[in-house]
C-alpha positions in Angstrom: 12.1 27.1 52.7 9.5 29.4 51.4 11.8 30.3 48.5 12.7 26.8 47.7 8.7 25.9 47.7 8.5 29.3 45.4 11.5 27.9 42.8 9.5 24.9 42.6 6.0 26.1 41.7 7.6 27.9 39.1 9.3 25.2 37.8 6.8 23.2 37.3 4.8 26.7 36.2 7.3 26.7 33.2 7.0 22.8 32.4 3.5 23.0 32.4 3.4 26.2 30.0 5.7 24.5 27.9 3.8 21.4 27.7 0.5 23.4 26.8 2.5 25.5 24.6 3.6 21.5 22.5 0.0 20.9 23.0 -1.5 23.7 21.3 0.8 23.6 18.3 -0.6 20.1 17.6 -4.4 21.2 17.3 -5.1 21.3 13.1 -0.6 20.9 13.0 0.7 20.9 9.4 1.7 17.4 8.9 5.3 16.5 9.2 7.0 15.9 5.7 9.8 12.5 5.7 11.5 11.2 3.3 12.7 7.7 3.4 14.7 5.5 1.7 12.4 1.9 0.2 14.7 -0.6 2.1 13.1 -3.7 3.5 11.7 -4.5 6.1 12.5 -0.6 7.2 10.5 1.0 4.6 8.8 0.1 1.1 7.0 2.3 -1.5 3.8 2.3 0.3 5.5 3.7 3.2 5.4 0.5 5.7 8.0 -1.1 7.3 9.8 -1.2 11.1 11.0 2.5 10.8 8.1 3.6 9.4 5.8 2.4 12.1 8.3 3.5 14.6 8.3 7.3 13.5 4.7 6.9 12.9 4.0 6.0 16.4 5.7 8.6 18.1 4.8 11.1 16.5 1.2 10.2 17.3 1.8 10.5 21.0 2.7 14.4 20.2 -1.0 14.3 17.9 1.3 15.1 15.0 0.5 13.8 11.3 2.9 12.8 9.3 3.4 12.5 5.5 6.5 10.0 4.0 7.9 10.4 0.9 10.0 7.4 -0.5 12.8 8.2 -1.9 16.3 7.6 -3.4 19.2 8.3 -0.9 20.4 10.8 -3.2 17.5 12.9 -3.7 16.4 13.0 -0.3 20.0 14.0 1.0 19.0 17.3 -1.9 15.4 17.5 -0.4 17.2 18.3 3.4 19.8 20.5 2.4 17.2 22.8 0.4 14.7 22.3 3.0 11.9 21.2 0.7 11.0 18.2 3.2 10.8 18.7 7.3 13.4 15.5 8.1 15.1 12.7 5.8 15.3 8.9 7.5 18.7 7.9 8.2 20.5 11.3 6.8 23.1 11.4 9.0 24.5 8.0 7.8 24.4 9.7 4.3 25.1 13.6 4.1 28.7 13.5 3.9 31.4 15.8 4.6 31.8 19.3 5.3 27.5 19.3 4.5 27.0 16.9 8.7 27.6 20.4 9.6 24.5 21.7 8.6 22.5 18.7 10.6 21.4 17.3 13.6 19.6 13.9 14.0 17.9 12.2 16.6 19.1 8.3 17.1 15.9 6.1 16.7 16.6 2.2 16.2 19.6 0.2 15.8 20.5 -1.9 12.4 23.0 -4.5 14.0 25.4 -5.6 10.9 26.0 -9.2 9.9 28.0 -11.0 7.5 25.8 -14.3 6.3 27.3 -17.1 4.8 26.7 -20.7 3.5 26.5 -23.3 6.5 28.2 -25.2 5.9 30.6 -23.5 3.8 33.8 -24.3 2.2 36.1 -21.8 4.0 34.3 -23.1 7.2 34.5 -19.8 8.5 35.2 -18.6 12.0 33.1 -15.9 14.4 34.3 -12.6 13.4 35.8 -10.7 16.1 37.2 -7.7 13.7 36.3 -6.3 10.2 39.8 -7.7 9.3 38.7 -11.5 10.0 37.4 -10.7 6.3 40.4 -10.7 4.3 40.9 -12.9 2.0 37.4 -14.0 1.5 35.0 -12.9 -1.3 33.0 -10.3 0.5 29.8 -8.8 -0.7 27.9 -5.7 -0.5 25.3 -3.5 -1.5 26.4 -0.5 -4.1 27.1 2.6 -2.0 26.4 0.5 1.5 27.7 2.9 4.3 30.1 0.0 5.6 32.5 0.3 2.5 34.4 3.0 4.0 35.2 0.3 7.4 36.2 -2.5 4.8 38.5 0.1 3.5 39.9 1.2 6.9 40.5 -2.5 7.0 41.7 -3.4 3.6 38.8 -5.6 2.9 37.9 -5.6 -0.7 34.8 -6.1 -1.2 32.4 -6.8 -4.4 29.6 -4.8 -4.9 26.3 -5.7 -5.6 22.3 -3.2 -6.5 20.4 -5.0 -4.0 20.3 -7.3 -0.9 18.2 -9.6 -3.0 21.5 -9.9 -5.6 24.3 -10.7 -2.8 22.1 -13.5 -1.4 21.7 -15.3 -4.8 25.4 -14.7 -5.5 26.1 -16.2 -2.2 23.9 -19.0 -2.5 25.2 -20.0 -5.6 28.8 -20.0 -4.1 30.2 -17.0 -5.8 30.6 -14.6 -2.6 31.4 -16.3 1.0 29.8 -13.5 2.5 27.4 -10.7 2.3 27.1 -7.8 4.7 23.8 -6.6 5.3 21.4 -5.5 8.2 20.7 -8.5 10.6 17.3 -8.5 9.8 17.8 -7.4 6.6 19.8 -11.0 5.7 17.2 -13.0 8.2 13.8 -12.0 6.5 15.6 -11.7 2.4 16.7 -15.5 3.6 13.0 -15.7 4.7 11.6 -14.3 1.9 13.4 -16.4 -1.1 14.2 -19.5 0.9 11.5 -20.2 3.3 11.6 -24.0 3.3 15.8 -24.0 3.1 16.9 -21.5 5.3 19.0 -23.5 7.4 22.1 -23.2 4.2 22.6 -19.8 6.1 24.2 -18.8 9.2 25.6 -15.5 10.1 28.2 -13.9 12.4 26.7 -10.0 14.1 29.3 -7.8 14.2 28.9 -4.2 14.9 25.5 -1.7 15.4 24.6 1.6 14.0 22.5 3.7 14.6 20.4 5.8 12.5 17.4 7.8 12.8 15.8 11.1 11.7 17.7 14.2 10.2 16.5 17.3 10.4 18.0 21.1 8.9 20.0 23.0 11.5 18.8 26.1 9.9 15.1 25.2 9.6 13.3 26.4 12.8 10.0 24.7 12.6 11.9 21.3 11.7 13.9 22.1 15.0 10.4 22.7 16.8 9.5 19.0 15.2 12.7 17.6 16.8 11.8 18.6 19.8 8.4 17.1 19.7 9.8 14.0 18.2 11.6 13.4 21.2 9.2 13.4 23.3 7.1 11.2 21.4 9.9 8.6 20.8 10.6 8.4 24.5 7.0 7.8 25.5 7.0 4.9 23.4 9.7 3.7 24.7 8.5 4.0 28.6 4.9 2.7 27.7 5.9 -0.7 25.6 4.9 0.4 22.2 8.3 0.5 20.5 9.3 -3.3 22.2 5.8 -3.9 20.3 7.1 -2.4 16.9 10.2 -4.3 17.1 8.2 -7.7 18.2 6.3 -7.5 15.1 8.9 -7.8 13.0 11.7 -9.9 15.4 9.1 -11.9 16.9 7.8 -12.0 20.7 10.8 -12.7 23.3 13.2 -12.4 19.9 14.4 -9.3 19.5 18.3 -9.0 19.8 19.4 -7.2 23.2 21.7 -5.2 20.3 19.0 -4.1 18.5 17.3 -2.5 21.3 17.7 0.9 22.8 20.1 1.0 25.8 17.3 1.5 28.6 15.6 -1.4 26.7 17.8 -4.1 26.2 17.2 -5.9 29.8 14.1 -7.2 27.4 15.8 -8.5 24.8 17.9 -11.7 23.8 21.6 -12.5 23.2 21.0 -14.7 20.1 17.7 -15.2 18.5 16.4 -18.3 17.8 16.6 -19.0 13.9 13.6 -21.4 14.3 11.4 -19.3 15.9 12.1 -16.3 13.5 12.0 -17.9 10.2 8.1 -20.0 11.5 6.2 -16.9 11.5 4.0 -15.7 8.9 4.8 -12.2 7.9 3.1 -9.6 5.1 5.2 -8.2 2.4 6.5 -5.7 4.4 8.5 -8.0 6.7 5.7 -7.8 9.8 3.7 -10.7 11.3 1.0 -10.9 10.2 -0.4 -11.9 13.8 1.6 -9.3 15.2 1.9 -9.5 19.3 
């Protein structure tokens, strides 16, 4: 018994130390460098957007600054490899091949993937239930979009398009039946450019990924920021303030159960409500601007 009580004090002896030791490192830190990629409502050029507050917040539970840098995909795939930036957004949906080696990523928020359409269309399309429902329809995406290797697994050809903003005014104009983007991406574009007609959309949700921040195998202190980005990200999670971040954007009692954590998707939704989403006043960045 005595040795059990004795295993336990020092337990908690080496918690504690470590804890102090996470603590200390934070006093006058060396702020955090991230690149990230201008996509809305995730990120613009002044650096806000969901993601954005999302890393922002956690990494404020761990008192550590950060700087962003925004950034082509391409160049700040080159800033990680060289390890002239502490962690790129999203990097392990872009380093490819042999190179996902050389990093390890932390999952952070989920982008669920839908395919929009004009409601109600010509094809009169059905709900999806595979990527191979597609076939035969004009399909739209965006240039380099990190579903084109599942259309090919699938034999969907596909057209594709610069920007978001492009495959919603091709669609609209009734020269694409679909566009694939992010479900909120497609919601808040259809918000943005259509707010008094957005009903001549609907849209079938068909798959989640899940990106988040990339950091350098190799790199030490970006490994040491991992660590402490982790626990940031899960005391947001446990004290409301990432179901906030999301709310802000989705709208209260609006968020999609899919696009939602797995301990936190008892709080979210199995549809949203179109009606609700698309009455809320938002900022250029995509949030409310009364946010809950």
């Amino acid at each position: 018994m005595h040795q059990r009580s004795a295993l336990k004090v020092t337990f908690h002896s080496i918690t504690l130390g470590v804890m102090l030791f996470i603590s200390a490192l934070s006093n006058g830190a060396e702020p955090i460098t991230i690149a990230i990629g201008n996509y809305y409502p995730y990120n613009n050029e002044q650096s806000q957007g969901l993601i954005s507050d999302l890393y922002r917040a956690a990494f404020a539970e761990v008192n550590q600054p950060v700087t962003f840098i925004t950034t082509p995909i391409r160049r700040g795939v080159s800033l990680l490899l060289h390890g002239q930036i502490d962690a790129f957004s999203s990097g392990n949906l872009f380093v490819q091949g042999a190179q996902k080696e050389l990093i390890t990523w932390t999952p952070t928020y989920k982008v669920m993937m839908a395919s929009f359409f004009l409601s109600p269309g010509q094809h009169a399309p059905q709900p999806l239930k595979d990527i191979s429902d597609l076939r035969g329809y004009r399909v739209g995406v965006v240039f380099n979009s990190v579903t084109l290797a599942l259309f090919d697994q699938h034999q969907v050809t596909v057209t594709q398009l610069q920007t978001p903003d492009q495959l919603l005014h091709v669609t609209q104009r009734g020269r694409l039946d679909y566009f694939t983007v992010g479900l909120l991406s497609g919601l808040l574009l259809i918000d943005k450019h259509f707010p008094d007609n957005w009903q001549q959309f609907d849209h079938h949700p068909w798959y989640s990924i899940d990106p988040g921040l990339t950091f350098l195998k190799s790199d030490q202190r970006a490994l040491e920021l991992q660590a402490r980005y982790e626990i940031g990200l899960g005391k947001i999670k446990k004290n409301g303030r990432y179901l906030q971040i999301l709310e802000a954007y989705w709208g209260k009692g609006n968020v999609p159960k899919l696009a939602l954590p797995v301990e936190l998707q008892p709080y979210g939704v199995d549809r949203i409500d179109p009606a609700r989403f698309h009455a809320l006043k938002r900022d250029s960045s995509g949030k409310l601007i009364e946010a809950p």
